[in-house]
C-alpha positions as CSV (number, residue, x, y, z in Angstrom):
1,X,-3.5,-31.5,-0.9
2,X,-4.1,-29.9,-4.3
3,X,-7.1,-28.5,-2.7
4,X,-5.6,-27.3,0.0
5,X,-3.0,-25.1,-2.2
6,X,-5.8,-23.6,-4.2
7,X,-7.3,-22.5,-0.8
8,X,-3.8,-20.9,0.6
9,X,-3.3,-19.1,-2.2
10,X,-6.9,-17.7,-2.2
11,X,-5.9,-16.7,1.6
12,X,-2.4,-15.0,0.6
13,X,-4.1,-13.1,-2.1
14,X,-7.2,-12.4,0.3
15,X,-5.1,-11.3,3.3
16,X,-2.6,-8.9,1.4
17,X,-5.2,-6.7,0.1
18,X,-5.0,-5.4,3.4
19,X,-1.3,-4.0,3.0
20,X,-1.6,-2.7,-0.8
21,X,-3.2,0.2,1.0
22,X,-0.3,2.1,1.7
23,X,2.4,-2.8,0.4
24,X,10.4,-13.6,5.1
25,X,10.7,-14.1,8.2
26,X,7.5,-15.3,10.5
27,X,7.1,-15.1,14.2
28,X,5.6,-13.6,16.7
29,X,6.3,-9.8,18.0
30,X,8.2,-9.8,21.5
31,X,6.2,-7.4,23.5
32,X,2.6,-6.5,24.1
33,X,2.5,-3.3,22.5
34,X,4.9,-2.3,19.2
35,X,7.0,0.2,20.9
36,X,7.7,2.2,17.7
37,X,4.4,3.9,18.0
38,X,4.7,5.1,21.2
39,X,2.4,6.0,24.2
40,X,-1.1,3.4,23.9
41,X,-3.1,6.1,25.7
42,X,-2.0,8.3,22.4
43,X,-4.7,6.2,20.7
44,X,-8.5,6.1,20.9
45,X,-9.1,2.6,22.5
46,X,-10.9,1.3,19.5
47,X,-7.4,1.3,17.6
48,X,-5.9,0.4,20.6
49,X,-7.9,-2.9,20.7
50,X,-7.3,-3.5,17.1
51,X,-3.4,-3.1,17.5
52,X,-3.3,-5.7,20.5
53,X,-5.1,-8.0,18.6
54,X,-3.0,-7.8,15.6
55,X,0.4,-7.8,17.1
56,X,0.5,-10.0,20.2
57,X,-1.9,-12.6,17.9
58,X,-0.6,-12.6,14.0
59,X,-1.9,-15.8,12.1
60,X,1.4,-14.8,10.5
61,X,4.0,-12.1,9.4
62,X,6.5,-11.6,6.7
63,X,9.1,-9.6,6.4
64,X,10.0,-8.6,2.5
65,X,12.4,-6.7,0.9
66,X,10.6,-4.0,-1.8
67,X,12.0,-2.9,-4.9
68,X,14.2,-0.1,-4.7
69,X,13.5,3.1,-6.8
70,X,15.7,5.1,-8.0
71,X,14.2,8.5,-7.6
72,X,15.0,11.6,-4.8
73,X,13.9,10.6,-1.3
74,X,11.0,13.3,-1.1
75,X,9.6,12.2,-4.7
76,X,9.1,9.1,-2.9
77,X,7.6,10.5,0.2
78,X,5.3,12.4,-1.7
79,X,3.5,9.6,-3.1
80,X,3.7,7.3,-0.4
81,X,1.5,10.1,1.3
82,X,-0.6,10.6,-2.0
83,X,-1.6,6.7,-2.7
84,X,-4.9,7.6,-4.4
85,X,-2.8,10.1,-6.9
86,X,-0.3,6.9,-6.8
87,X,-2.8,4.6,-7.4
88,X,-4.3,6.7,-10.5
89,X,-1.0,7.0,-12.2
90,X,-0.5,3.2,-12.2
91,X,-4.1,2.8,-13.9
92,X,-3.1,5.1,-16.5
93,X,0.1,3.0,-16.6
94,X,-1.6,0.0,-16.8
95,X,0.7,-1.1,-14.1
96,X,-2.2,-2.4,-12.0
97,X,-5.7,-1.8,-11.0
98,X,-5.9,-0.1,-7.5
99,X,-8.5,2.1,-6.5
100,X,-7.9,4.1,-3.6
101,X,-9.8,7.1,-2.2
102,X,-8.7,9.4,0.4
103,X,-11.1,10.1,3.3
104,X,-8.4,12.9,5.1
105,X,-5.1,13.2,5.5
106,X,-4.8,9.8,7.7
107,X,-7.2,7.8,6.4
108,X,-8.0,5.8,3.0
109,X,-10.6,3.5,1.5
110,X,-9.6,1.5,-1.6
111,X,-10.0,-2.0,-3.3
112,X,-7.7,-4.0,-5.2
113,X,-9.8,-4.7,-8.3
114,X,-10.2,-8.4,-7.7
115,X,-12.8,-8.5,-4.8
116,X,-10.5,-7.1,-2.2
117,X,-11.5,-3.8,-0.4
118,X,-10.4,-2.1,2.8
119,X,-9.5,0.9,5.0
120,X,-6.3,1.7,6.1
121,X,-5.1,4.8,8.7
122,X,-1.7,6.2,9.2
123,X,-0.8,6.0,13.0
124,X,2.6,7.3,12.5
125,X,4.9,9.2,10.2
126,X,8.3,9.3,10.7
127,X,10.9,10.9,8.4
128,X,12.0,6.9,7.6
129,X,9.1,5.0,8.7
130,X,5.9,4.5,7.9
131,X,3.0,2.7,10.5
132,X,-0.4,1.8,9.0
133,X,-3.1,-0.8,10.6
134,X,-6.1,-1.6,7.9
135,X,-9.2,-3.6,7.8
136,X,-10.7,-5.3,5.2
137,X,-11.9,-8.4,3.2
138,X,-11.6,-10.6,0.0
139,X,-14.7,-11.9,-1.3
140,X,-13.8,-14.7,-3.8
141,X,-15.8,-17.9,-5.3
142,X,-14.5,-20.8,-2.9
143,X,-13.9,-19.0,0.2
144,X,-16.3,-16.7,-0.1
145,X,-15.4,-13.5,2.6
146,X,-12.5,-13.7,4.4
147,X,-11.8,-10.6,6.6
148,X,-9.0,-9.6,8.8
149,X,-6.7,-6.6,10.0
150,X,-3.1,-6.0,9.6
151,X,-0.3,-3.8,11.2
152,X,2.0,-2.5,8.9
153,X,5.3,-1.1,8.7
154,X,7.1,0.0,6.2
155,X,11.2,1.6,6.4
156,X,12.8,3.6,4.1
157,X,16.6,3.9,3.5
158,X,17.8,6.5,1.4
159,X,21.3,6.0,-0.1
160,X,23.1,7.8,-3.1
161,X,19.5,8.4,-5.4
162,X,17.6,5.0,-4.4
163,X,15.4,4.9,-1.5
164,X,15.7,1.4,-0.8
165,X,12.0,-0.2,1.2
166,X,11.6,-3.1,3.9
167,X,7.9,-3.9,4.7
168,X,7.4,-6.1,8.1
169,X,3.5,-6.8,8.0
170,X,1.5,-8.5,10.9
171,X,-1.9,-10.3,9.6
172,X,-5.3,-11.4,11.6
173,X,-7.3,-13.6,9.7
174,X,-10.6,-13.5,11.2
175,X,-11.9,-16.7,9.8
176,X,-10.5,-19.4,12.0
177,X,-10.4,-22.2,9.0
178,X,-9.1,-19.8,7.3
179,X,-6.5,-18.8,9.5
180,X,-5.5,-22.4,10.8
181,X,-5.0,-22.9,6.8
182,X,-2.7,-20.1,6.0
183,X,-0.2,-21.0,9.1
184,X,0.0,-24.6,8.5
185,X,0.8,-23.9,4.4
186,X,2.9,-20.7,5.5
187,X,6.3,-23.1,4.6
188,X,5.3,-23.8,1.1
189,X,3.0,-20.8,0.2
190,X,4.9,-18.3,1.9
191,X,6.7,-16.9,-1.5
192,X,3.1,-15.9,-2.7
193,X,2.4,-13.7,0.2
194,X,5.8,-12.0,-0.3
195,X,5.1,-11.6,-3.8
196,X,2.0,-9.5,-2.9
197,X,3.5,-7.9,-0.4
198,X,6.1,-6.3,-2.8
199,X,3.6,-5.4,-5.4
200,X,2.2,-2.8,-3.5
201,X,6.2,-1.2,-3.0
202,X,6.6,-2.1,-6.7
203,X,4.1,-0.2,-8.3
204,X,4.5,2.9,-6.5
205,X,8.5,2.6,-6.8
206,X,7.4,2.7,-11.0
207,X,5.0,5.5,-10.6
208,X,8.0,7.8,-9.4
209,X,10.5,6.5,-11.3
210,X,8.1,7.8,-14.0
211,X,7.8,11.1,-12.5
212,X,11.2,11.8,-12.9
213,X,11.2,11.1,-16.5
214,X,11.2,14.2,-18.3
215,X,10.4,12.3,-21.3
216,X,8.1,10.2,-19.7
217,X,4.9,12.1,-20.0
218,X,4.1,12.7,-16.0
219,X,3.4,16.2,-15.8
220,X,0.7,16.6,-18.5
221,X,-1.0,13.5,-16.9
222,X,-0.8,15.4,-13.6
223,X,-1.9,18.8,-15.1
224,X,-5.3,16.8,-17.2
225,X,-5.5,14.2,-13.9
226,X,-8.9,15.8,-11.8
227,X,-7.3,16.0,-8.4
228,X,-8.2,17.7,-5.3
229,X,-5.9,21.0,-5.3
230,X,-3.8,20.1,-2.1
231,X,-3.1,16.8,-3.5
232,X,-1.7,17.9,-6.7
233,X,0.0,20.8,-4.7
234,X,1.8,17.6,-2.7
235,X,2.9,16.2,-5.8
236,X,4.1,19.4,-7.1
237,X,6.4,20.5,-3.9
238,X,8.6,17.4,-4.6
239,X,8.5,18.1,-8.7
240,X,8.8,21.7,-8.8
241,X,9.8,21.5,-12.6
242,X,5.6,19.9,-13.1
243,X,4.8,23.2,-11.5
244,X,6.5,25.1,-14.4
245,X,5.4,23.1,-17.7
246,X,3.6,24.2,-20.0
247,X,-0.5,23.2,-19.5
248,X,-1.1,20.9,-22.1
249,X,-3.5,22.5,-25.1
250,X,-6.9,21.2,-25.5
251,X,-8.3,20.5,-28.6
252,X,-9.9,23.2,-30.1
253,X,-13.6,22.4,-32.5
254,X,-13.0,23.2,-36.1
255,X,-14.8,26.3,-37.7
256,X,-16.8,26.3,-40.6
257,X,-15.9,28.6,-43.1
């Protein structure tokens, strides 16, 4: 039995790095195709395949609660669409170790800094909702590569200064020991895949939070911070008053007399 806890929680940890490209209850989904993104034929069939699999299939689902930050809803928005420029600011934070690369506007590649990597591709924004599916794999010493997809969804609800954040996320495990594993322990280990779940919403719920600290330092990060120009320019719509700081001076080499 020890064994077999040391395993689910290599699983949890293997199958959330799919959703920290973006971040209970279990169950399967009612229908055959998530209604809240709309027309199938809207999508090429090779994400259409990889939807139906994921949704009328889950080895499981969880439904968490994220921390709520306390910043303006479009600060949030901003970098929930910016998650390589959110993803930089919590290394700098030290408030974890994501690496996450945008490949266009819809589509990113990142990894988790402890053998996780994956892709992930937005297939709908919506002013309050957010629908991702990913693909990707944990590579660890006991289990070695476990791969699988996930659909995510992620609501926002903003109220009086907080946007307040529900992530629902629906996991294939490819592995099939692997899989058989996580939904028999799913009772006792469930906590641990909620935990990662939120510490996707966490981080980037800090990273505003931050932003909107005048004192805090943000906007001379983003001004030294190489990003690509429309990137930055995302950033700067939602903080206007980053746009109008002062550049930060650069050291200048000391003459000889």
């Amino acid at each position: 039995m020890l064994l077999q806890r040391h395993h689910a929680q290599r699983i949890f940890v293997a199958t959330t790095v799919l959703l920290t490209l973006a971040t209970g209850a279990s169950g399967a989904p009612a229908g055959p195709w998530p209604a809240l993104l709309g027309s199938r034929e809207a999508f090429p069939p090779d994400v259409s395949a990889a939807v139906d699999r994921v949704w009328i299939e889950p080895t499981l689902s969880r439904t968490v609660n994220g921390r709520s930050a306390r910043v303006p809803f479009d600060v949030y928005l901003a970098f929930l669409d910016t998650p390589e420029v959110t993803a930089a600011a919590a290394r700098f934070r030290k408030l974890g170790s994501y690496e996450i690369q945008a490949l266009d506007d819809d589509r990113y590649s990142g990894s988790d800094g402890d053998g996780g990597r994956g892709i992930a591709q937005v297939l709908r924004r919506d002013p309050r909702r957010l629908v991702l599916l990913s693909r990707g794999e944990h590579t660890g010493p006991i289990l070695g590569t476990i791969s699988g997809s996930a659909l995510t969804i992620l609501d926002l609800e903003p109220r009086g200064g907080v946007v307040n954040l529900r992530l629902t996320a629906y996991v294939y495990i490819d592995n099939r020991v692997a899989a058989a594993l996580a939904r028999t322990l799913i009772p006792t280990f469930g906590f641990l895949a909620d935990r990662k779940l939120g510490e996707g919403l966490r981080v980037t719920a800090e990273v505003a939070e931050w932003a909107v600290d005048r004192s805090g330092g943000f906007c001379e990060w983003l001004a030294r911070e190489p990003l690509p120009p429309a990137r930055r320019d995302r950033i700067l719509a939602a903080l206007p008053s980053c746009a109008t700081s002062p550049a930060p001076e650069r050291s200048r080499p000391i003459q000889s007399p």
